[in-house]
N, CA, C and O atoms as a GROMACS GRO file, in nm:
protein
  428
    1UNK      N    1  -2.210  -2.008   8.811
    1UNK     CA    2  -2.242  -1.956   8.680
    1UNK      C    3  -2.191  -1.812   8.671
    1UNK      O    4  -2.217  -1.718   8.746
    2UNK      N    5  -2.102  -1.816   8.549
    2UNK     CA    6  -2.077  -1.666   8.548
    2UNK      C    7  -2.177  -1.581   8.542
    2UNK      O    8  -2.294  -1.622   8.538
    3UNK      N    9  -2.134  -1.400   8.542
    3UNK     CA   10  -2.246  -1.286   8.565
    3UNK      C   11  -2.271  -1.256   8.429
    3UNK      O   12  -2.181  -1.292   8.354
    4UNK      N   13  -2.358  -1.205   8.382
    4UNK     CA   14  -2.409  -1.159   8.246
    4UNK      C   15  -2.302  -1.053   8.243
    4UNK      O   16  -2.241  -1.026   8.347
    5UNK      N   17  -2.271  -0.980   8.107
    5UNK     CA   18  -2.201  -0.896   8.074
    5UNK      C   19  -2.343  -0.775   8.068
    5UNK      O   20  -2.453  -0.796   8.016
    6UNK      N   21  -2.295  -0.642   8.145
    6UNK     CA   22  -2.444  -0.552   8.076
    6UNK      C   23  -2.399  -0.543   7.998
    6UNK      O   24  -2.276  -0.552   7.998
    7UNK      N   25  -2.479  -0.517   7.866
    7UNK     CA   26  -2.476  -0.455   7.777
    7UNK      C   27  -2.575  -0.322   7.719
    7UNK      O   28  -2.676  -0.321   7.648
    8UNK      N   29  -2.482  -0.197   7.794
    8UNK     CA   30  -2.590  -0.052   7.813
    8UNK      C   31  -2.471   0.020   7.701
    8UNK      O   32  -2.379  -0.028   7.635
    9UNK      N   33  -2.539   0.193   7.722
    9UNK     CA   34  -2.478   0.257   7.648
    9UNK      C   35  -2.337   0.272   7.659
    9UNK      O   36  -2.280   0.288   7.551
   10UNK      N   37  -2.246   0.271   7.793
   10UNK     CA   38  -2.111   0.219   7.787
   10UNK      C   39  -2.037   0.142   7.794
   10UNK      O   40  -1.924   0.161   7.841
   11UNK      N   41  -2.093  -0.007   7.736
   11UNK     CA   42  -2.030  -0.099   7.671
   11UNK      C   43  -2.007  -0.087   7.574
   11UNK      O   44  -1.892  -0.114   7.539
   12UNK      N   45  -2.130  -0.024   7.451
   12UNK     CA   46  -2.096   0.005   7.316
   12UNK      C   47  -1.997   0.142   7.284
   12UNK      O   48  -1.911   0.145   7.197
   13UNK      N   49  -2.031   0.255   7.376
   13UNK     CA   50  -1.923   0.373   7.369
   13UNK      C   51  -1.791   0.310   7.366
   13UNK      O   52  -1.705   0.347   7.286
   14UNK      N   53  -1.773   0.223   7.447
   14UNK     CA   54  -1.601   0.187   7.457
   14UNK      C   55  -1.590   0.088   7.385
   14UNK      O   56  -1.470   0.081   7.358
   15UNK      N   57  -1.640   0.010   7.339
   15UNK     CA   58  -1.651  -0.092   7.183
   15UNK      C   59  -1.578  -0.038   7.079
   15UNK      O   60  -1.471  -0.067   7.025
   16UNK      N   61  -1.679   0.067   7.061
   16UNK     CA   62  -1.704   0.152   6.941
   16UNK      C   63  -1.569   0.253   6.966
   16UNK      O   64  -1.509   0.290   6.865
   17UNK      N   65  -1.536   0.286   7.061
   17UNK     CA   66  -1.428   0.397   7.062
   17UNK      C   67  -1.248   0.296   7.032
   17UNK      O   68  -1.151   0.334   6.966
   18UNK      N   69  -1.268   0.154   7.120
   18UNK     CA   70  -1.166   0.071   7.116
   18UNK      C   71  -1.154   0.012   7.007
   18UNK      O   72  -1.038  -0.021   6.977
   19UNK      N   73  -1.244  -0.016   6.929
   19UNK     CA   74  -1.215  -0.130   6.827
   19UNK      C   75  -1.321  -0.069   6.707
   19UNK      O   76  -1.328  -0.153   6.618
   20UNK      N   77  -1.385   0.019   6.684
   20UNK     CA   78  -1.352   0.096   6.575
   20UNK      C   79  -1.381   0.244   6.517
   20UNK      O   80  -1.469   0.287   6.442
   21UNK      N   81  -1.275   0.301   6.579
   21UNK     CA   82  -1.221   0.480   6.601
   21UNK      C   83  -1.283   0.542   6.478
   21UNK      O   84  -1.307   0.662   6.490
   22UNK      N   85  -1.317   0.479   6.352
   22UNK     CA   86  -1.367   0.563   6.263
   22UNK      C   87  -1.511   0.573   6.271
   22UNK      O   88  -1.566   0.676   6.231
   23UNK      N   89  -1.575   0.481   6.316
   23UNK     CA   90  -1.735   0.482   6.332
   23UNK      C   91  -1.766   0.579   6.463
   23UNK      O   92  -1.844   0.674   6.463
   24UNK      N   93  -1.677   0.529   6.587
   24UNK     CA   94  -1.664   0.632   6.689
   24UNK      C   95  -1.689   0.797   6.713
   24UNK      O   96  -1.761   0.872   6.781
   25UNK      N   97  -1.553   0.805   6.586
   25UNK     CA   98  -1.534   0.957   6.526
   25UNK      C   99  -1.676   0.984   6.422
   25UNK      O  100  -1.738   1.090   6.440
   26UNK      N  101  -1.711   0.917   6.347
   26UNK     CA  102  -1.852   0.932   6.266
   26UNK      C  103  -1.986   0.991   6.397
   26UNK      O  104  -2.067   1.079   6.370
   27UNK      N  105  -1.982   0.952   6.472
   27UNK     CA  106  -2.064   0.910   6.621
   27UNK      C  107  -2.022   1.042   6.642
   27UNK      O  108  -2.108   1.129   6.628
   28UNK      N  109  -1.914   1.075   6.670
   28UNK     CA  110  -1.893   1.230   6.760
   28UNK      C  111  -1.975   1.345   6.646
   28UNK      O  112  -2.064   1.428   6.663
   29UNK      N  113  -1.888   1.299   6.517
   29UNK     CA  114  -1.940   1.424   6.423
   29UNK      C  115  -2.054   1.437   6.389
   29UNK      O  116  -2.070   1.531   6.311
   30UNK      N  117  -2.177   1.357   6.426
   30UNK     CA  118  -2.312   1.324   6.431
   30UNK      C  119  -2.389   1.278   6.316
   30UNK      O  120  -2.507   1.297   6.286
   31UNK      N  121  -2.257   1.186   6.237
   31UNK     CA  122  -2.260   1.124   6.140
   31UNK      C  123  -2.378   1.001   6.174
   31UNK      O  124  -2.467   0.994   6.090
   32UNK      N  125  -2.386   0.908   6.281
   32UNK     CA  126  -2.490   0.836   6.348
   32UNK      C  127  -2.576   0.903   6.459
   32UNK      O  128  -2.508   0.937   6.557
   33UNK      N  129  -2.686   0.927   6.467
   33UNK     CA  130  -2.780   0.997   6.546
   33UNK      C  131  -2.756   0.916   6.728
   33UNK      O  132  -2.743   0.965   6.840
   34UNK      N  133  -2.760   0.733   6.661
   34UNK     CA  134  -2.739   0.697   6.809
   34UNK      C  135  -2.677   0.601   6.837
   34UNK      O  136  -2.679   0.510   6.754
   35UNK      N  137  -2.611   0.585   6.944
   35UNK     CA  138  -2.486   0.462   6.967
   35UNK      C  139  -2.569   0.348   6.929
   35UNK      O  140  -2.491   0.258   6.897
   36UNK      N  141  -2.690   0.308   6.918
   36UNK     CA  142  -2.704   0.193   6.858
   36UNK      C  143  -2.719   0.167   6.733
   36UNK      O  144  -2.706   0.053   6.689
   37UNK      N  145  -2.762   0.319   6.626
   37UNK     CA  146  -2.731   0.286   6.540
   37UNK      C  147  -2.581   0.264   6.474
   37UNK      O  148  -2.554   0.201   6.371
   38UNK      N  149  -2.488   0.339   6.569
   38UNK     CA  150  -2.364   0.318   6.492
   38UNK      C  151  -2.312   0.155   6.523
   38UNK      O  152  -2.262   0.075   6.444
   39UNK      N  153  -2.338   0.141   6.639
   39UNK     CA  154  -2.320  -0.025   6.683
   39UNK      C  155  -2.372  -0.110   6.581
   39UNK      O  156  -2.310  -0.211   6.545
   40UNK      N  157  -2.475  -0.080   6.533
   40UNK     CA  158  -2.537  -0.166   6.376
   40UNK      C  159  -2.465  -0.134   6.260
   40UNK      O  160  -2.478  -0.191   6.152
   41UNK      N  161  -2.375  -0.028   6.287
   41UNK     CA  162  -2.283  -0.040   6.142
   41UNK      C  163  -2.166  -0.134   6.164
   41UNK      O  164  -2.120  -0.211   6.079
   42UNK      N  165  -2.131  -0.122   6.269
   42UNK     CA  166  -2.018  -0.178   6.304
   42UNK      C  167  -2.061  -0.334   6.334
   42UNK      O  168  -1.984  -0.382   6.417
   43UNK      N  169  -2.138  -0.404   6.300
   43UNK     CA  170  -2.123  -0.526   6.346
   43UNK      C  171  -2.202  -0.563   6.494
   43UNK      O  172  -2.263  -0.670   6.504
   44UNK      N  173  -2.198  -0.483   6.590
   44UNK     CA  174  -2.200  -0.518   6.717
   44UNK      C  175  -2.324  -0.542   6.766
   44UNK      O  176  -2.340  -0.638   6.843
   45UNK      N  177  -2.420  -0.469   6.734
   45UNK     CA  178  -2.579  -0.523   6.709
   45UNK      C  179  -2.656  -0.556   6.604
   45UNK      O  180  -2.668  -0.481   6.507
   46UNK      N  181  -2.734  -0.708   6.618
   46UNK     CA  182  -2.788  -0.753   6.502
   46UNK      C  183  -2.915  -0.631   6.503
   46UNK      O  184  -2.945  -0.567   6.603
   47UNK      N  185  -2.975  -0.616   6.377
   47UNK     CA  186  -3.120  -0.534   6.309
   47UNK      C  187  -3.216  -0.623   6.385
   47UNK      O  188  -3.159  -0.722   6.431
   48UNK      N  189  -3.360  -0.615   6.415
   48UNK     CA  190  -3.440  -0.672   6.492
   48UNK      C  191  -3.485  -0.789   6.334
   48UNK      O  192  -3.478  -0.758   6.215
   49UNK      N  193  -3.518  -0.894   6.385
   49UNK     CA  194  -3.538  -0.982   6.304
   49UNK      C  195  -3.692  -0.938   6.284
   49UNK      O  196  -3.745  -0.868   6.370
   50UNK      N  197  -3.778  -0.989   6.146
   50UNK     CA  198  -3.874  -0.943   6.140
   50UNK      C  199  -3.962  -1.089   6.213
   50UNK      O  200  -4.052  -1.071   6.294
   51UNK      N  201  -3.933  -1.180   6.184
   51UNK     CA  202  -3.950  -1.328   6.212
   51UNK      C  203  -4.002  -1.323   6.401
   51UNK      O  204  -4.102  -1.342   6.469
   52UNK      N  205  -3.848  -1.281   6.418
   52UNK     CA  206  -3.845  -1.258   6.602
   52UNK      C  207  -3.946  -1.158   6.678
   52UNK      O  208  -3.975  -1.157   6.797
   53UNK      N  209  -3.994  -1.066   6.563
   53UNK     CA  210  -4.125  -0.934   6.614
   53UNK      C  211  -4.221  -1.005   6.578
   53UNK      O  212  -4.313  -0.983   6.657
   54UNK      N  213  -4.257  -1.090   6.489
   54UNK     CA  214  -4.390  -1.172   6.511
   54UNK      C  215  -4.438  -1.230   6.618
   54UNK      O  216  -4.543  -1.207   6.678
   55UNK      N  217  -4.297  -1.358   6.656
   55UNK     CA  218  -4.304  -1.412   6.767
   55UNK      C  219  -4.331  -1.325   6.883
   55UNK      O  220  -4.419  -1.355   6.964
   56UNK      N  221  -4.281  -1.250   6.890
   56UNK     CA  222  -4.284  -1.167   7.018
   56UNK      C  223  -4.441  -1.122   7.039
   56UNK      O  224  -4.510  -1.134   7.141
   57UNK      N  225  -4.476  -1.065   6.910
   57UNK     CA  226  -4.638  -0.979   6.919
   57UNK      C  227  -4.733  -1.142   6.960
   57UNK      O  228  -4.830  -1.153   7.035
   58UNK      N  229  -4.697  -1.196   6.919
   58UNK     CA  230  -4.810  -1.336   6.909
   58UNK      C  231  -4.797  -1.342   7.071
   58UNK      O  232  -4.874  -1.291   7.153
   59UNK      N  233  -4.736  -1.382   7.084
   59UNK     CA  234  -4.722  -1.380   7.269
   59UNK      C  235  -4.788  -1.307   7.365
   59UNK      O  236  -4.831  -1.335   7.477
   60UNK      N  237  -4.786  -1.205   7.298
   60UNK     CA  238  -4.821  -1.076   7.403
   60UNK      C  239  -4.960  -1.058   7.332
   60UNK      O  240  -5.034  -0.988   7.401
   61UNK      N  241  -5.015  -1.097   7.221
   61UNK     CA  242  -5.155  -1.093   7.153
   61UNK      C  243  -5.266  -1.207   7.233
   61UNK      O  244  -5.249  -1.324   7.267
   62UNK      N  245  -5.412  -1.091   7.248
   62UNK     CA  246  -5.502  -1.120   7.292
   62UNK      C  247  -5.549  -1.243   7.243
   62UNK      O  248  -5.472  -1.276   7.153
   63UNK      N  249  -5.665  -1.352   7.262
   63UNK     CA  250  -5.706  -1.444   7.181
   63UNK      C  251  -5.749  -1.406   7.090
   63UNK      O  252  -5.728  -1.462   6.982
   64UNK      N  253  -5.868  -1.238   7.106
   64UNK     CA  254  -5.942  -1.202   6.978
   64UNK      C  255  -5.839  -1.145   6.882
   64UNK      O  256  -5.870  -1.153   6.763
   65UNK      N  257  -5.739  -1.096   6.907
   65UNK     CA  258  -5.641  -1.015   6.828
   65UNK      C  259  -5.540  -1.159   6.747
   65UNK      O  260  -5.474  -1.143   6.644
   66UNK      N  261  -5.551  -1.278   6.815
   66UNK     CA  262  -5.467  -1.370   6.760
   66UNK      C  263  -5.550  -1.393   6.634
   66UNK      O  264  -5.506  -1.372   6.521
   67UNK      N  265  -5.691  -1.443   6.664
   67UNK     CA  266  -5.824  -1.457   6.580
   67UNK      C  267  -5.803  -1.385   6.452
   67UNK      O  268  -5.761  -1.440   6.350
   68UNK      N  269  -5.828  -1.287   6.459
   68UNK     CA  270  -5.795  -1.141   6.393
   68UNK      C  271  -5.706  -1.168   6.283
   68UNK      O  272  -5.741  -1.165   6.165
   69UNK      N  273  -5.553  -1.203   6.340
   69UNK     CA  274  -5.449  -1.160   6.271
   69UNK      C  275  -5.457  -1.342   6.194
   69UNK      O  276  -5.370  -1.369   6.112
   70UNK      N  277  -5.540  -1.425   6.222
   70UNK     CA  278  -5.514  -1.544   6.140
   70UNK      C  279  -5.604  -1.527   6.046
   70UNK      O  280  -5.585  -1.568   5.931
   71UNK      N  281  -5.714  -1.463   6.083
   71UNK     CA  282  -5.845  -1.432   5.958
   71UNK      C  283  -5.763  -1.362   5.869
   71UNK      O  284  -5.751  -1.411   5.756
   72UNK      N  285  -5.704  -1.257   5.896
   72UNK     CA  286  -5.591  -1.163   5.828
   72UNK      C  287  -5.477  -1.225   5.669
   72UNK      O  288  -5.471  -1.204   5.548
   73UNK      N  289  -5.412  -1.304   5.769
   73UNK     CA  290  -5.331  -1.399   5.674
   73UNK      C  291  -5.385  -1.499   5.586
   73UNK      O  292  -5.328  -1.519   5.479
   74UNK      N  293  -5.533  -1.593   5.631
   74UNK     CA  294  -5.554  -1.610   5.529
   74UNK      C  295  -5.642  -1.587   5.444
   74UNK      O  296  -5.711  -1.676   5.395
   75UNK      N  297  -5.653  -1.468   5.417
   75UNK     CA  298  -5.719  -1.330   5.297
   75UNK      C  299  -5.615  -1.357   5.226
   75UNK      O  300  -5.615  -1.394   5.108
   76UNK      N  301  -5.499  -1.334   5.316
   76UNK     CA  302  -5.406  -1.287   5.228
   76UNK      C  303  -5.318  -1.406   5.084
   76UNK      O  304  -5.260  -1.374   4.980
   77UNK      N  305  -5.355  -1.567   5.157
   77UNK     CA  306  -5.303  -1.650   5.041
   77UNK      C  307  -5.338  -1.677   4.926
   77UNK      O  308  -5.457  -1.704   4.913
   78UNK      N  309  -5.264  -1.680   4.822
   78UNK     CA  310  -5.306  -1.658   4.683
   78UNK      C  311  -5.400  -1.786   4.657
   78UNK      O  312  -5.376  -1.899   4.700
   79UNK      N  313  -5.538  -1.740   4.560
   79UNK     CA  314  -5.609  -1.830   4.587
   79UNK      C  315  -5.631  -1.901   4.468
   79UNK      O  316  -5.641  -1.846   4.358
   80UNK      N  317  -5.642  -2.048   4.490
   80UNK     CA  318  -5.601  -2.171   4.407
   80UNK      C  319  -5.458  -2.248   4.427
   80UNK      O  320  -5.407  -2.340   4.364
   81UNK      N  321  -5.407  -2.160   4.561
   81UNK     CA  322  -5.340  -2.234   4.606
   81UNK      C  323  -5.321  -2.353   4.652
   81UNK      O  324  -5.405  -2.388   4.735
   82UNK      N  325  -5.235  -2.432   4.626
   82UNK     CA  326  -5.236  -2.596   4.626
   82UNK      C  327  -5.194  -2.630   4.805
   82UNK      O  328  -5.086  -2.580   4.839
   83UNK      N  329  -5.274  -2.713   4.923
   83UNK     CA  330  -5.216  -2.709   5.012
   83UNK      C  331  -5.258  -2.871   5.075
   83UNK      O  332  -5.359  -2.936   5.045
   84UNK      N  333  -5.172  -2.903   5.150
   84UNK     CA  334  -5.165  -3.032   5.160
   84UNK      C  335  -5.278  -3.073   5.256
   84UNK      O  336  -5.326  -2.987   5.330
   85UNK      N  337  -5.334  -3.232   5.259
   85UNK     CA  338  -5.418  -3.240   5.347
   85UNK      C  339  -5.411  -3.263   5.467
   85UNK      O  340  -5.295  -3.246   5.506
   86UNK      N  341  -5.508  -3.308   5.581
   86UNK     CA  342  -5.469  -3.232   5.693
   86UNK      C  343  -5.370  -3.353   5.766
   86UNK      O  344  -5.288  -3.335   5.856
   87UNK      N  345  -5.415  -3.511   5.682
   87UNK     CA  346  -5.405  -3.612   5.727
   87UNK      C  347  -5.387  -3.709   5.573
   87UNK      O  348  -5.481  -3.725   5.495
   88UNK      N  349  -5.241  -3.769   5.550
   88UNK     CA  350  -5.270  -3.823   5.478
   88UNK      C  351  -5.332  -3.899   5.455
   88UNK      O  352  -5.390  -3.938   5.557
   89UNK      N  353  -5.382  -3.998   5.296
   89UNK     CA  354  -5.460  -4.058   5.257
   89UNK      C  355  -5.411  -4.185   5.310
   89UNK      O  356  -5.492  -4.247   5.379
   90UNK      N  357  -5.296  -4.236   5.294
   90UNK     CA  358  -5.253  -4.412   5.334
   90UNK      C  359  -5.177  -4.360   5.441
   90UNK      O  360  -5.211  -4.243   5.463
   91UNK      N  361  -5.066  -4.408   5.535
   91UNK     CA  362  -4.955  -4.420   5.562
   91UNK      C  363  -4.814  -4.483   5.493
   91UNK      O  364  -4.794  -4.602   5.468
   92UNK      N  365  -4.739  -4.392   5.473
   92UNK     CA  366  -4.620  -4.467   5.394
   92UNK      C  367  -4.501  -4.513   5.500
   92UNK      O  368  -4.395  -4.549   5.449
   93UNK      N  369  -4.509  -4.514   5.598
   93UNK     CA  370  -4.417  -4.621   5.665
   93UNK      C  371  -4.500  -4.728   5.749
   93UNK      O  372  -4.597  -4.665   5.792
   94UNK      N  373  -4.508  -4.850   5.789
   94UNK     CA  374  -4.528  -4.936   5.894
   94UNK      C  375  -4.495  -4.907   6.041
   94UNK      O  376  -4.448  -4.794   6.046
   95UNK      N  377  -4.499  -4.950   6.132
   95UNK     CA  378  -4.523  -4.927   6.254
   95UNK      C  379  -4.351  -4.945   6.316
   95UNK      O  380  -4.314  -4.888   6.418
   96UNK      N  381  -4.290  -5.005   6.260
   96UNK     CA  382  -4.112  -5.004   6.239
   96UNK      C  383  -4.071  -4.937   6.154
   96UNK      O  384  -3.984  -4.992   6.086
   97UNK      N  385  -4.099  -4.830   6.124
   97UNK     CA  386  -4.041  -4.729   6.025
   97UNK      C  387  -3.979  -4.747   5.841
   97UNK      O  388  -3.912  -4.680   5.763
   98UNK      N  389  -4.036  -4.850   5.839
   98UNK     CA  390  -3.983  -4.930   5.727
   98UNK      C  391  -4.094  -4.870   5.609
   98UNK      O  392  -4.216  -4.867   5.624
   99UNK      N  393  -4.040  -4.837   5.520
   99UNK     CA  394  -4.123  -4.793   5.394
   99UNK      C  395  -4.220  -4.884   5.306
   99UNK      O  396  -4.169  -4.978   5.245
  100UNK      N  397  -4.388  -4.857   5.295
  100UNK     CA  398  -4.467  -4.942   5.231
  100UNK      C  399  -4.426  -4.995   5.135
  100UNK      O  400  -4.320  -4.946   5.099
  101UNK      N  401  -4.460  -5.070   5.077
  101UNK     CA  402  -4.406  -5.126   4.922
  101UNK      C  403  -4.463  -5.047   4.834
  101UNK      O  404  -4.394  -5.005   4.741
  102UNK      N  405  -4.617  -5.004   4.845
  102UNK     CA  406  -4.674  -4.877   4.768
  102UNK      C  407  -4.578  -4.797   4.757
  102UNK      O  408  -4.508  -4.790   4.656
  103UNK      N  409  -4.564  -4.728   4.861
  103UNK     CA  410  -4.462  -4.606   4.815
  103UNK      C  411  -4.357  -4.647   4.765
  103UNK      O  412  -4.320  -4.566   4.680
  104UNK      N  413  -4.269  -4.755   4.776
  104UNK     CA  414  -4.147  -4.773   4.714
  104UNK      C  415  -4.183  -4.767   4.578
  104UNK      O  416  -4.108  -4.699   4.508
  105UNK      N  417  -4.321  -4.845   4.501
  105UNK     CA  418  -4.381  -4.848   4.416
  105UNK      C  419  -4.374  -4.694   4.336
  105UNK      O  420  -4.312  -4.667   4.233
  106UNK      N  421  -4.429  -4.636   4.391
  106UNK     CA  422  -4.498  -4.470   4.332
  106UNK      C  423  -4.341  -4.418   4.288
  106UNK      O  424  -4.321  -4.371   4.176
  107UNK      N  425  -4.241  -4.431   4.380
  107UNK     CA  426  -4.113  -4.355   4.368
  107UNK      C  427  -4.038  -4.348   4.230
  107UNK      O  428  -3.933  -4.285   4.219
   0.00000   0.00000   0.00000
């Protein structure tokens, strides 16, 4: 198995200096504060997903803090909101995957 590539502050310095000299030069003139932010102009690092920092906190969150943050969210759903049940009422396929006649019916 090949070796991981690092990817530290002089992979992106020579990125950024090889393949694109104007963000580089922005970088020297202290047009970007830090090689990773200029690496985010240029393409080369994605922005942190907000999706991917949930996941991450949930992981590393206590049971009471998980507790917490689900009491949290649902305060937060608009209420009279329509939401499905937990278990439907019939089954609409048979045990061979084949569609009830009811439901073909309803369609």
């Amino acid at each position: 198995m090949p070796k991981l590539q690092k990817r530290d502050r002089d992979y992106f310095e020579r990125r950024l200096r090889d393949e694109f000299p104007t963000i580089s030069a922005g970088l020297k003139a202290g047009k970007y504060k830090t090689i990773n932010e200029a690496a985010k102009v240029a393409g080369l690092v994605n922005p942190a997903c907000p999706l991917n920092t949930l996941k991450s906190a949930w992981t590393k969150a206590s049971p009471t803090e998980r507790r917490e943050f689900l009491a949290w969210v649902s305060s937060r759903t608009a209420p009279g909101r329509k939401t499905l049940p937990k278990t439907p009422s019939k089954a609409m396929v048979n045990a061979d995957f084949y569609v009830m006649e009811w439901a073909k019916a309803e369609s």
